[in-house]
C-alpha positions in Angstrom: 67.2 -65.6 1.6 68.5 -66.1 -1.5 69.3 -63.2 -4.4 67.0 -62.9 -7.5 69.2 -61.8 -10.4 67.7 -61.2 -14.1 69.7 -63.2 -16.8 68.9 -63.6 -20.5 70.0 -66.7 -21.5 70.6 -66.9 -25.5 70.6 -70.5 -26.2 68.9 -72.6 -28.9 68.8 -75.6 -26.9 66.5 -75.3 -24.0 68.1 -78.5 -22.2 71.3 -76.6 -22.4 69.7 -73.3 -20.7 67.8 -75.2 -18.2 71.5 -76.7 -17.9 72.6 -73.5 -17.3 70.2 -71.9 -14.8 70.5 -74.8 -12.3 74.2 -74.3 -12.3 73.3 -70.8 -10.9 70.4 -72.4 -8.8 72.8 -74.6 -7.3 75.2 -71.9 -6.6 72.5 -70.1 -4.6 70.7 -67.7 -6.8 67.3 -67.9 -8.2 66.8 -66.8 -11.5 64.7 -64.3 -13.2 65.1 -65.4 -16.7 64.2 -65.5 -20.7 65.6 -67.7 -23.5 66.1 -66.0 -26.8 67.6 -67.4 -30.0 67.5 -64.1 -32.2 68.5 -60.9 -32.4 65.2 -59.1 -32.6 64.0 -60.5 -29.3 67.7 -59.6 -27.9 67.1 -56.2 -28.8 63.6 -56.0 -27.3 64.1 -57.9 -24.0 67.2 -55.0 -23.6 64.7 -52.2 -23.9 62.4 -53.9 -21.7 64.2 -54.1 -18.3 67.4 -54.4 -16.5 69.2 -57.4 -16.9 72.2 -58.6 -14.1 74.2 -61.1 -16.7 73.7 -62.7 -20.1 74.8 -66.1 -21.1 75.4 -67.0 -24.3 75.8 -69.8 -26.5 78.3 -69.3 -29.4 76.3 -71.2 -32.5 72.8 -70.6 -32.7 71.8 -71.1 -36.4 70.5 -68.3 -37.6 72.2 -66.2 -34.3 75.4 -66.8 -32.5 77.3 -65.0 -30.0 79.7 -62.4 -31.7 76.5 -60.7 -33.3 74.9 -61.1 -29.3 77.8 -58.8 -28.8 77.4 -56.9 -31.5 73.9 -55.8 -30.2 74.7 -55.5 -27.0 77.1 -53.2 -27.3 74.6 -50.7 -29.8 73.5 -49.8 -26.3 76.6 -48.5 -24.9 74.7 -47.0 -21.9 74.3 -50.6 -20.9 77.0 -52.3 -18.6 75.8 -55.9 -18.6 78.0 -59.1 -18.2 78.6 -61.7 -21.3 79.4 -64.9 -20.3 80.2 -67.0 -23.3 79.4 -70.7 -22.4 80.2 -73.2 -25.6 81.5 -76.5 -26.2 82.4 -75.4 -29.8 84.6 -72.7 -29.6 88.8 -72.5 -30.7 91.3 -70.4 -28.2 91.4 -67.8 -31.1 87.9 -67.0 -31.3 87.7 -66.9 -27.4 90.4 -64.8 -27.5 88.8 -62.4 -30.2 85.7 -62.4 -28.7 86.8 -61.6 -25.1 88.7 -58.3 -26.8 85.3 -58.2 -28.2 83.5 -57.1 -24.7 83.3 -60.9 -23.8 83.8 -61.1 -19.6 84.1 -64.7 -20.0 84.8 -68.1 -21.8 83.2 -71.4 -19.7 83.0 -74.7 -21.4 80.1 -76.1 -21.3 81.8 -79.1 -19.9 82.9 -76.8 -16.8 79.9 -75.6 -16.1 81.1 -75.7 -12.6 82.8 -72.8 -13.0 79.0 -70.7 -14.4 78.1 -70.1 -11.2 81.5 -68.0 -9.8 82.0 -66.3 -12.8 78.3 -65.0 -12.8 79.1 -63.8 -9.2 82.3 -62.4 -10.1 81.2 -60.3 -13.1 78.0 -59.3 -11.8 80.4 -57.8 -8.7 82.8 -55.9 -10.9 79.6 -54.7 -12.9 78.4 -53.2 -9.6 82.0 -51.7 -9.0 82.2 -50.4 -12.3 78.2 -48.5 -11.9 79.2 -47.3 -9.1 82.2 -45.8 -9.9 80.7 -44.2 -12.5 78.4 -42.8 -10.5 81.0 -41.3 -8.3 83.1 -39.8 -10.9 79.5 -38.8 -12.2 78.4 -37.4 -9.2 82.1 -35.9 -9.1 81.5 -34.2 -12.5 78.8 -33.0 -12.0 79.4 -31.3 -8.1 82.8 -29.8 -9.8 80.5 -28.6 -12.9 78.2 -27.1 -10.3 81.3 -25.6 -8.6 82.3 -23.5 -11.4 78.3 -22.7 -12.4 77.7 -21.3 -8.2 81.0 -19.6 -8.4 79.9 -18.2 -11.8 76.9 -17.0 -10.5 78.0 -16.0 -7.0 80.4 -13.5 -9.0 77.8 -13.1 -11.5 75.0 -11.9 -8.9 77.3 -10.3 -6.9 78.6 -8.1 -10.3 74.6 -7.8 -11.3 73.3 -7.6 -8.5 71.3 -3.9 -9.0 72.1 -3.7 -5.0 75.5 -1.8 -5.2 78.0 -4.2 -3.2 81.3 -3.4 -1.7 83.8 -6.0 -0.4 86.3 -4.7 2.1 89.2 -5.9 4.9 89.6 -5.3 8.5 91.5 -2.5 7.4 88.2 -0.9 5.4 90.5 -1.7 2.3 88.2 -2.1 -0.9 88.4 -5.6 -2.6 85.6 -5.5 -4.8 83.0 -3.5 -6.0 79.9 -4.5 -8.4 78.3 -2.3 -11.1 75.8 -1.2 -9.2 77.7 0.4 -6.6 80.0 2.0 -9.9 77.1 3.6 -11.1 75.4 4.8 -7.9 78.9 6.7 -7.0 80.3 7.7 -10.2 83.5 6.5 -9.3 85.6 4.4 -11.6 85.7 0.9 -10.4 89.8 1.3 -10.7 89.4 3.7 -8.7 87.2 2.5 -6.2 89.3 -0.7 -5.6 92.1 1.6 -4.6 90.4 3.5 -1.9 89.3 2.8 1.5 85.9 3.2 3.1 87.2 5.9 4.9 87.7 8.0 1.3 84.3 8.4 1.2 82.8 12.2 1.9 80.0 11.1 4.7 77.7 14.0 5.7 75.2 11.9 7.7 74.4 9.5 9.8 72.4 7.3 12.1 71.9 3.6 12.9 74.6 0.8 13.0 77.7 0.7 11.0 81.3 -1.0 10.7 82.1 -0.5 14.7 78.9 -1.9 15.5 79.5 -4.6 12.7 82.7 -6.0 14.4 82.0 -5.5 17.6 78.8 -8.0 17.2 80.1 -10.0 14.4 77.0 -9.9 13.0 75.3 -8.4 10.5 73.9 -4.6 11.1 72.0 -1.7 9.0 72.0 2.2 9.6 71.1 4.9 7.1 74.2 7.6 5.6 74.2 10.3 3.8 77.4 10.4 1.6 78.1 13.0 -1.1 79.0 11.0 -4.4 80.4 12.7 -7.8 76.7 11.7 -8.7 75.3 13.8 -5.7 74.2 13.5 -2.2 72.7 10.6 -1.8 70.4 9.0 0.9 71.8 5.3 1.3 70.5 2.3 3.5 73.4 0.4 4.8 73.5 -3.5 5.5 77.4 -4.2 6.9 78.3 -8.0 6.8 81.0 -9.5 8.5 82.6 -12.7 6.5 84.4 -15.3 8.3 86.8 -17.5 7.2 86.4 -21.4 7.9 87.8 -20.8 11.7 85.4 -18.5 12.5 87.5 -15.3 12.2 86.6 -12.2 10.5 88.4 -12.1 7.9 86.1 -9.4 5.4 83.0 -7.2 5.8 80.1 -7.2 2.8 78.7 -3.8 2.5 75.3 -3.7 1.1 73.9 0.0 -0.3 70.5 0.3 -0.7 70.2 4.4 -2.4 66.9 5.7 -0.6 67.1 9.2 -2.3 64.6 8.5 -4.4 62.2 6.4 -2.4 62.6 8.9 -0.2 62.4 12.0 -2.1 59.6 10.1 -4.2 57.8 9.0 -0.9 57.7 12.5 0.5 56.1 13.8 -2.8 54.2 10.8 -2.7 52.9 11.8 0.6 51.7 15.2 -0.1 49.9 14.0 -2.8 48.1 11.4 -1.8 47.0 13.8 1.3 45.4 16.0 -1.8 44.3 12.8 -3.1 42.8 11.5 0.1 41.3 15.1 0.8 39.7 15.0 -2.8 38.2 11.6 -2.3 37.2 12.2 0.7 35.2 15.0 -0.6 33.5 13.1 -3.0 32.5 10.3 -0.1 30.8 13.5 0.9 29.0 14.5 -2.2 31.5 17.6 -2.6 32.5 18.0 -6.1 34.4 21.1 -5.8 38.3 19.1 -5.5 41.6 20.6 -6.2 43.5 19.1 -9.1 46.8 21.0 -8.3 50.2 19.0 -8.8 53.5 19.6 -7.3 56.3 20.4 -9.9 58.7 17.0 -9.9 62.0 16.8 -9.4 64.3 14.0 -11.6 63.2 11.3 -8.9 59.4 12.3 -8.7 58.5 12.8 -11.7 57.1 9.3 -12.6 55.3 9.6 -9.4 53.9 13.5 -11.1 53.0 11.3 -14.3 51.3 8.6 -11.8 49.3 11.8 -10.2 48.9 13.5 -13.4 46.9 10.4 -14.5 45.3 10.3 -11.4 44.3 13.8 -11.7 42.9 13.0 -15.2 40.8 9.6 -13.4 39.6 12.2 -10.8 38.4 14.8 -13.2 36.5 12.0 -15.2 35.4 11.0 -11.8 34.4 14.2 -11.2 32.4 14.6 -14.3 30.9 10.9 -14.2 30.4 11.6 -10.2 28.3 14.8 -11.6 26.9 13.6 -14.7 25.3 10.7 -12.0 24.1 13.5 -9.7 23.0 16.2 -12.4 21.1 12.5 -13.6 19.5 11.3 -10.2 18.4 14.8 -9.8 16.9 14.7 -13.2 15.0 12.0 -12.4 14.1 12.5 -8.8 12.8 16.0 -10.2 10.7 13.9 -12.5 9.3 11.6 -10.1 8.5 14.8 -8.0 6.6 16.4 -11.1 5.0 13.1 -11.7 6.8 12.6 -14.9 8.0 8.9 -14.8 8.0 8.6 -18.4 11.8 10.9 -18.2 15.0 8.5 -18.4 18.4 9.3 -18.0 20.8 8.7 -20.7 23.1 5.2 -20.2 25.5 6.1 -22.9 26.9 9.1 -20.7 27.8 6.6 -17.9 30.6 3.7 -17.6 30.6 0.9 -15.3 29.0 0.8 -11.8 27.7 4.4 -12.5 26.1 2.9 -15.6 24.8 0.5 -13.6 23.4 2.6 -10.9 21.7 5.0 -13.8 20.7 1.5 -15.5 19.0 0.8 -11.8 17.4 3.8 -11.7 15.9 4.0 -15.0 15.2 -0.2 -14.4 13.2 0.9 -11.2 11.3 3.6 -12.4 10.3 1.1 -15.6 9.2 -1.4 -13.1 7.7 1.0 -11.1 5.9 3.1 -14.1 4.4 -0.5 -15.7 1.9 -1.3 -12.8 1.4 2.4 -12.4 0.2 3.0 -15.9 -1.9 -0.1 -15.2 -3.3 1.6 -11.8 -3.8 4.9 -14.2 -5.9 2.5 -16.8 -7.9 1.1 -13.8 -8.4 4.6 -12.4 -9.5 5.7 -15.8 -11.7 2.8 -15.7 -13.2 3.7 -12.5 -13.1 7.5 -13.9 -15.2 6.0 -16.8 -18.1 3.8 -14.4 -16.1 0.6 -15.0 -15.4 -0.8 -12.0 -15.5 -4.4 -13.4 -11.8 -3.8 -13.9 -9.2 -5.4 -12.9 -5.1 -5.0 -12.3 -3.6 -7.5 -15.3 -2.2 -10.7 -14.6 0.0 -11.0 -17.1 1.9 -7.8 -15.5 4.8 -9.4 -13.2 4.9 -7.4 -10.1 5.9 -8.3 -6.4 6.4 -6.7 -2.9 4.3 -4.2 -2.1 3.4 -3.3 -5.4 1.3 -7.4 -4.9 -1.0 -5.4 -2.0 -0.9 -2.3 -4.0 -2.6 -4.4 -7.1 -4.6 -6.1 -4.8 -5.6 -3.1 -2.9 -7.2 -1.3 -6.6 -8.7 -4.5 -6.9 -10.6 -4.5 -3.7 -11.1 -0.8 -4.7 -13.0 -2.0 -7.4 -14.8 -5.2 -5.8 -16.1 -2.5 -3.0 -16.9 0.3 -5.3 -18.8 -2.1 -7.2 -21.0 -3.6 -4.6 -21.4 -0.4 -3.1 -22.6 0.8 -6.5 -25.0 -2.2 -7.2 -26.5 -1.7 -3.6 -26.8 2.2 -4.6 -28.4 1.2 -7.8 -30.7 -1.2 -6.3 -31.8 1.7 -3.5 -32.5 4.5 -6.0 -34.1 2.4 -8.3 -36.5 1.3 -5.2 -36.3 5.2 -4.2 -37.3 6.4 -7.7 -40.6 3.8 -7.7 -41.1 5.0 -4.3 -40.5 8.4 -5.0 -43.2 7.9 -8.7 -45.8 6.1 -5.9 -45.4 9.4 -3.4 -45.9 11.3 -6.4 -48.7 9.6 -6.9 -50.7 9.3 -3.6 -49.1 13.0 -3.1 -51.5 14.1 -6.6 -54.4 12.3 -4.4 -53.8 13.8 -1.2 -53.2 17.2 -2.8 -56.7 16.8 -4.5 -58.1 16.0 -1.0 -56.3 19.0 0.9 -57.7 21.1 -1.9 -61.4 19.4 -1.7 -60.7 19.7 2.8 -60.0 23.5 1.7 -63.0 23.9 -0.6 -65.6 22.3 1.9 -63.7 24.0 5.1 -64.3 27.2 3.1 -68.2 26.1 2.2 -68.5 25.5 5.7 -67.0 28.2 7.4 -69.7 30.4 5.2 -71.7 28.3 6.1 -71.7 28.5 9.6 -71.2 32.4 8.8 -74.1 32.1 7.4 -75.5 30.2 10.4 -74.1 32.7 12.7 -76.4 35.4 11.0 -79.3 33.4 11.1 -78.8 32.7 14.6 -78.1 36.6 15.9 -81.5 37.0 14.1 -82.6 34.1 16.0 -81.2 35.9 18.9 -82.9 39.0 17.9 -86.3 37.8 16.9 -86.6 35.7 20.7 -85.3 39.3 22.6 -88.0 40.6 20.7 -90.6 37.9 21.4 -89.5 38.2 24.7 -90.3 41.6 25.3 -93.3 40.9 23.7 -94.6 38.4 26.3 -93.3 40.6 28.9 -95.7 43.4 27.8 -98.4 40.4 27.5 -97.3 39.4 30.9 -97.3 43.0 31.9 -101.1 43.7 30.1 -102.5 40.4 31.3 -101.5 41.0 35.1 -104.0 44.8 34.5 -106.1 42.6 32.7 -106.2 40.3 35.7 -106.7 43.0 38.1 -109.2 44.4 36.2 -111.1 41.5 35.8 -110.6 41.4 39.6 -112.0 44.6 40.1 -114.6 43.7 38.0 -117.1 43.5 40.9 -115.9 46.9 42.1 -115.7 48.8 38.9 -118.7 47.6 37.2 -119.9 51.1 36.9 -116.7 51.4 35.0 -117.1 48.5 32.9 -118.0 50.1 30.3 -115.0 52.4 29.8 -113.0 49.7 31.4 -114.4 47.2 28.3 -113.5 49.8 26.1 -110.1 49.8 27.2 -109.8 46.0 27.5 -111.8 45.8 23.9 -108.5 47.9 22.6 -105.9 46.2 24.8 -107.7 42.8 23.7 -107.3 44.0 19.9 -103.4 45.0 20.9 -103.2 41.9 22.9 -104.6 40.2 19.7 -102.2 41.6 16.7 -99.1 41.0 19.7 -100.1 37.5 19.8 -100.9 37.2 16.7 -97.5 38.6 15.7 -95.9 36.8 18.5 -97.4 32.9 16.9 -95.6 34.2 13.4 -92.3 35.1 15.3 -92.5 31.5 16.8 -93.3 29.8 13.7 -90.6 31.7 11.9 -87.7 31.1 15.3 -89.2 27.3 14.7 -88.6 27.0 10.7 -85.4 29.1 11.2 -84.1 26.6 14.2 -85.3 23.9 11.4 -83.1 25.6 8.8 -80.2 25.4 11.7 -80.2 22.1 12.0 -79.8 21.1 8.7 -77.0 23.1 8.2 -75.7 22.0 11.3 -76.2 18.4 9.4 -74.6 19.3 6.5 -71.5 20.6 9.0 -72.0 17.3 10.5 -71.5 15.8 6.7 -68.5 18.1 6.1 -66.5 16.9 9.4 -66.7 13.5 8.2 -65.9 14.1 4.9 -62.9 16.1 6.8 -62.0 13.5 9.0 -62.1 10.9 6.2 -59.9 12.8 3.8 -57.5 13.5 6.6 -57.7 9.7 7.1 -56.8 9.2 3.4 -54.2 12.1 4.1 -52.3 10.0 6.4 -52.5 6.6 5.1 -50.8 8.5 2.1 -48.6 10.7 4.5 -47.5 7.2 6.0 -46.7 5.6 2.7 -44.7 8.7 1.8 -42.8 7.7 4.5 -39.8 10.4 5.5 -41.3 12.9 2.8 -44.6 12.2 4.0 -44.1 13.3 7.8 -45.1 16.8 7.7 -48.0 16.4 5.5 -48.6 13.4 8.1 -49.0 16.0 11.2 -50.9 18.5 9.1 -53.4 15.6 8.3 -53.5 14.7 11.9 -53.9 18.7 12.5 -56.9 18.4 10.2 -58.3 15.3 11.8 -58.1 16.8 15.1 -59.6 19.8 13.6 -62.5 17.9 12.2 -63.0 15.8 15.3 -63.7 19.3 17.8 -65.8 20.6 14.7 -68.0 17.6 14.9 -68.3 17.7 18.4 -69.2 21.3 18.3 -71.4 20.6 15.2 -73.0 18.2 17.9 -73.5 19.9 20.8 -75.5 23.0 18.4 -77.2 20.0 17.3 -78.7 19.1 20.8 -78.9 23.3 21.5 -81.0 23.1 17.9 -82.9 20.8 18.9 -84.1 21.9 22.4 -84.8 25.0 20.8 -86.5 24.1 18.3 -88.4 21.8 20.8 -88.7 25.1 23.2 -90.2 26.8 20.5 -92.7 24.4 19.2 -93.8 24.3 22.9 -93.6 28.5 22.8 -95.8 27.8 19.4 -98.3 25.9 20.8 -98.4 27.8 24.0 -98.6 31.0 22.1 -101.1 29.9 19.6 -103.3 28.2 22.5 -103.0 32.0 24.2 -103.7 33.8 21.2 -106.8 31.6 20.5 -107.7 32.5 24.3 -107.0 36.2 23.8 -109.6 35.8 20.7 -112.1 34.6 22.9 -111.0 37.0 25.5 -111.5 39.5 23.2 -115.4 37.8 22.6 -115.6 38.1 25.6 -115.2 41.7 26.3 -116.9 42.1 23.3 -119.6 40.3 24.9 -119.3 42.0 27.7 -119.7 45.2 26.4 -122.4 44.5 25.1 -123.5 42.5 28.3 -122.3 44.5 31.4 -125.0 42.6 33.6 -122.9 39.5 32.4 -119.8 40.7 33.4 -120.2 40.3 37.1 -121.8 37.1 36.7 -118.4 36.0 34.3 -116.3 37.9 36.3 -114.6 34.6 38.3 -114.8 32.7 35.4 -113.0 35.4 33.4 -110.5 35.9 36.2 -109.4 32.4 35.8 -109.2 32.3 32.8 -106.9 35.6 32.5 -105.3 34.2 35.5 -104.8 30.6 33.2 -103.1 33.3 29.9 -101.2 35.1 32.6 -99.6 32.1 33.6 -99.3 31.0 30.0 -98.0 34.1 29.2 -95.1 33.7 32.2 -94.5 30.1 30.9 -93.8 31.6 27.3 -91.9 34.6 28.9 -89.4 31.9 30.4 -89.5 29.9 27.3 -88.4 32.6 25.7 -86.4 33.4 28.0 -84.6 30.3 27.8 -84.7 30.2 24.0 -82.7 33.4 24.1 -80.1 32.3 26.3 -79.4 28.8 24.6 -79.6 30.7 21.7 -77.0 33.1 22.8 -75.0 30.0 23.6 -75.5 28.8 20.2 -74.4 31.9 18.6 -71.0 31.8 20.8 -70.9 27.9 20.0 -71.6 29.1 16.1 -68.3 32.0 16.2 -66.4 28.7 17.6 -67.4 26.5 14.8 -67.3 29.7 12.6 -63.7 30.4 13.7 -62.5 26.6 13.4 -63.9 26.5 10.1 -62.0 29.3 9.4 -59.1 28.3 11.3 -59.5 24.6 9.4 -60.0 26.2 6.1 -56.6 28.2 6.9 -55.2 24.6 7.8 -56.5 23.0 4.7 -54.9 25.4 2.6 -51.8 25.1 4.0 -51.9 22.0 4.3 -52.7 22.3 0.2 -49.8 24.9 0.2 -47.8 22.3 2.3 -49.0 19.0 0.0 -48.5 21.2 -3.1 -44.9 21.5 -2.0 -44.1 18.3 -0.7 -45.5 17.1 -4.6 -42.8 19.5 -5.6 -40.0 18.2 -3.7 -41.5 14.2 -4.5 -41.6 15.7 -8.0 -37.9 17.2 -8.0 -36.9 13.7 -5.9 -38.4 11.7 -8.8 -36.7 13.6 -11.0 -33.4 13.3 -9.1 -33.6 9.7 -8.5 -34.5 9.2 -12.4 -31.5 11.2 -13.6 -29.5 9.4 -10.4 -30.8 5.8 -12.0 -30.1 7.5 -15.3 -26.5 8.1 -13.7 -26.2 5.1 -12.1 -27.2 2.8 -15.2 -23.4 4.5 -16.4 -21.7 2.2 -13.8 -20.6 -1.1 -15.3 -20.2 -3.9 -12.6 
């Protein structure tokens, strides 16, 4: 493969440079090349790239090869082969220009020779850079030399680790500064002693032996007393071999301890106060100790360290209390219900600032949508219950159900309210209707008392009439009895008529009185009868008007309980009283009845006992004639005798009939007196009713009167309520 080689050719003539490349072409090489004619593009293709060779013409016009050389040379860091090729050109100026930097003079009629030369040159140029890389790379590794043994000796006399060098024999060789100032020895001094000068008190670990015997290195801790004190000193022992692998010196590296030790022991009963103190205020203890140990001349940049510490903890301490003394100040609040309370910020630095900012953030997001429950709850307080948690107010969590829940508070209260309105505004018409029909039915109890009264006198009344009834019928009785009684001698007079007619005389004497007695009794006895018959009259129509009262009863006890039943609750009691007084009514009709029917037989008995009576009485007159008659007609007598015994035997029985009638009369009339204290004792008994059920209607009007008043001052109440 053939070589690529840059050349700048510096040629006016481009036959003569194309000349000049195939020479090199021919010779094996292939050409990366430019043709220049002037000393500006020299210049710039120079700072351009690297170039292998230039060849140049001598005479160029305006450019010719001693100024090529004079700008080749401006860049004196450039090693470049000049190969002069003219046809032009003396032996002088060759000569001048080859002391000039020139490499080489080739004709151009030898070109022959371009092609060897180029090889050549571009060879010793090689040699040449490389050589000056290896005395560079010389330089520079002998420079380095004398910089790493500069600063071997240099960090090995600085090093702050105090360094000793010493032979097999423990002889010192060299000592830094360090190790002068941590013994207080004079480094003369020190490179004229041994290692076995030193005045070693302590100690432990691996040392020179050790070091030695194991060729390798070793550490072990001593405790030496220096002029500067007794010191507590880590030990690394080295050994150094020489390039055959034999010891030939031991490195002994000093680490002083005392004060990392002395300082570490301090350091370690403080931080246990430390670690007690915050451990105690993990635990919410605020009582700490803020004692310090006195220091010592190693320690007391570790007191200073504490002493701050001690000054951190006691602000600790104060901001630890100051956010407690605050937390409580508001957890106190919250307790007392005082949310509006807020702990002072300005008091309070960085996270504690933050937690007091947290608290005081959470109670004012907790206080907003409470002061907006408290106006809704003063709404409610205030019959509102149309309103409504805000919108606008950004809440979330629970306090979303909690806004939710008043809410449905209100939504509920609100219906329940309207319903409520809507029931005592039907109660309180109700209630005005009760009081209405309860003005009626008290006016009706009052008018069932007045006629219950009326008729329990009344039949009081009636009960009088009828013991005199009673009375006047015992008394008619017995008078038909002794009629009964006078007509049965009258009867066995007449019978003995025949017998007795000589006797007739004082017999019709007799009879003539006993007719006259028999006369005024029956006489007496038709006006008794005709007074029984208009009294029985007079009972019956106050048995009708008793009749008229029990319907009137039973028809205002209807009304009672229509408006009992459209009282409805209220109206319940007055309800059973009414049905009381209906039943009431009811047995007094039917009692009123049944003296009706007694009434009436009675007063039918009697008429019959009239007419019976009357019919005797007219036959006692004509008895009476009769005797008359016979008296003055004794001779008669005998001769009238049968037809007189009939008819006394025709009044006897006549007389009988009337004694049974009355009779009878007496005991229905004793029935109807019992029947008349029944109806006389439920009158009373219903008048008693009526007025308590007066009593009872007057205070059932009360209470609808006192419920209409409630429900109106309720509806009043209720009108308050906005929906």
């Amino acid at each position: 493969m053939s070589e690529v080689i840059s050349v700048i050719v510096l040629e006016d003539s481009k036959d003569d440079a194309f000349f000049n490349l195939k020479e090199l072409q021919k010779g094996g090489y292939e050409t990366d090349s430019v043709c220049l004619d002037n000393a500006a593009d020299f210049r710039e293709a120079l700072g351009r790239k690297e170039w292998d060779v230039i060849i140049s013409d001598y005479d160029m016009g305006a450019f010719n090869g001693k100024e090529a050389l004079k700008v080749l040379k401006e860049r004196n860091d450039l090693d470049i082969p000049f190969i002069l090729v003219s046809g032009a050109v003396g032996e002088d100026t060759a000569v001048e220009l080859m002391k000039s930097g020139c490499n080489d003079f080739i004709s151009k009629d030898s070109l022959s020779r371009l092609y060897p030369a180029v090889k050549r040159e571009i060879k010793d140029a090689k040699i040449r850079k490389d050589g000056i890389k290896a005395q560079a790379e010389l330089d520079r590794n002998l420079i380095e030399m004398k910089e790493l043994t500069f600063r071997q000796n240099t960090m090995l006399e600085e090093n702050p680790t105090p360094l000793i060098l010493m032979d097999l024999n423990l002889n010192i060789k060299f000592v830094n500064r360090a190790y002068v100032k941590l013994s207080g020895y004079s480094k003369d001094k020190l490179l004229s002693m041994s290692a076995r000068d030193f005045k070693v008190l302590e100690k432990s670990g691996q040392g020179l032996k050790e070091a030695l015997a194991t060729k390798s290195g070793v550490t072990g801790d001593i405790t030496v007393e220096f002029p500067t004190g007794i010191k507590l000193i880590e030990q690394d022992t080295i050994p150094i071999a020489d390039s055959e692998g034999n010891i030939s010196d031991i490195l002994a590296a000093y680490k002083d301890m005392t004060e990392i030790r002395r300082v570490n022991e301090y350091l370690h009963k403080e931080v246990i106060k430390v670690s007690e103190n915050l451990e105690n205020l993990a635990g919410g203890n605020l009582d700490i100790s803020l004692e310090i140990e006195k220091p010592d001349e190693y320690t007391r940049e570790a007191y200073e360290n504490f002493n701050r510490i001690n000054e951190s903890m006691k602000a600790l301490k104060i901001a630890v209390n100051n956010l407690v003394e605050d937390a409580g100040m508001l957890a106190e609040g919250g307790k007392n219900g005082r949310f509006d309370i807020r702990a002072d910020i300005s008091v309070h630095k960085g996270s504690f600032r933050q937690v007091i900012e947290g608290f005081n953030e959470t109670l004012e997001a907790f206080i907003v949508p409470l002061n907006e429950a408290k106006r809704i709850a003063l709404e409610y307080a205030d019959n509102n219950f149309s309103a409504r948690f805000d919108r606008k107010i950004e809440i979330s969590g629970e306090f979303v159900e909690f806004a939710e829940a008043l809410n449905n508070t209100g939504i509920c209260l609100g219906e329940t309210i309207a319903g409520v309105k809507e029931a005592v505004s039907k109660t309180n018409y109700n209630a005005k209707e009760v009081n209405k029909g309860t003005e009626d039915v008290g006016r009706a109890a009052e008018d069932v008392a007045s006629t219950s009264q009326k008729t329990a006198d009344v039949v009081e009344k009636l009960l009088v009439k009828m013991e005199d009834i009673n009375n006047q019928i015992a008394d008619l009785s017995a008078s038909n009895e002794e009629i009964a009684s006078t007509s049965q001698e009258v009867l066995k007079g007449a019978l003995n008529v025949v017998d007795i007619g000589k006797e007739a005389q004082v017999a019709g004497d007799d009879a003539k009185h006993k007719m006259a007695s028999v006369e005024e009794i029956a006489g007496k006895s038709v006006g008794e009868i005709n007074s029984l018959k208009d009294q029985i009259a007079e009972v019956g129509t106050v048995v009708k008007i008793i009749y008229d009262i029990t319907g009137q009863i039973n028809l205002l006890a209807l009304n009672a309980a229509i408006e009992a039943a459209r009282a409805g609750e209220h109206g319940r009691g007055f309800a059973v009283v009414a049905g009381e007084v209906k039943n009431l009514a009811g047995e007094a009709r039917q009692a009123t009845d049944s003296i009706e029917k007694v009434v009436a037989a009675v007063q039918a008995n009697s008429e019959s006992a009239a007419a019976a009576i009357t019919g005797a009485n007219k036959e006692i007159i004509t008895g009476a004639e009769s005797v008359n008659n016979a008296l003055e007609a004794l001779n008669k007598i005998i001769i009238s005798a049968n037809q007189v015994q009939k008819d006394i035997g025709d009044i006897t029985s006549a007389i009988e009939n009337q004694a049974d009638i009355a009779n009878r009369v007496v005991s229905v009339t004793q029935e109807g007196t019992v029947m008349t204290q029944e109806v006389q004792n439920q009158s009373v008994e219903l008048a008693s009713l009526a007025e308590e059920a007066s009593a009872s209607v007057e205070e059932i009007a009360s209470a609808v009167y006192e419920v209409t008043e409630l429900t109106a001052g309720l509806r009043s109440e209720m009108d308050k309520f906005r929906l």
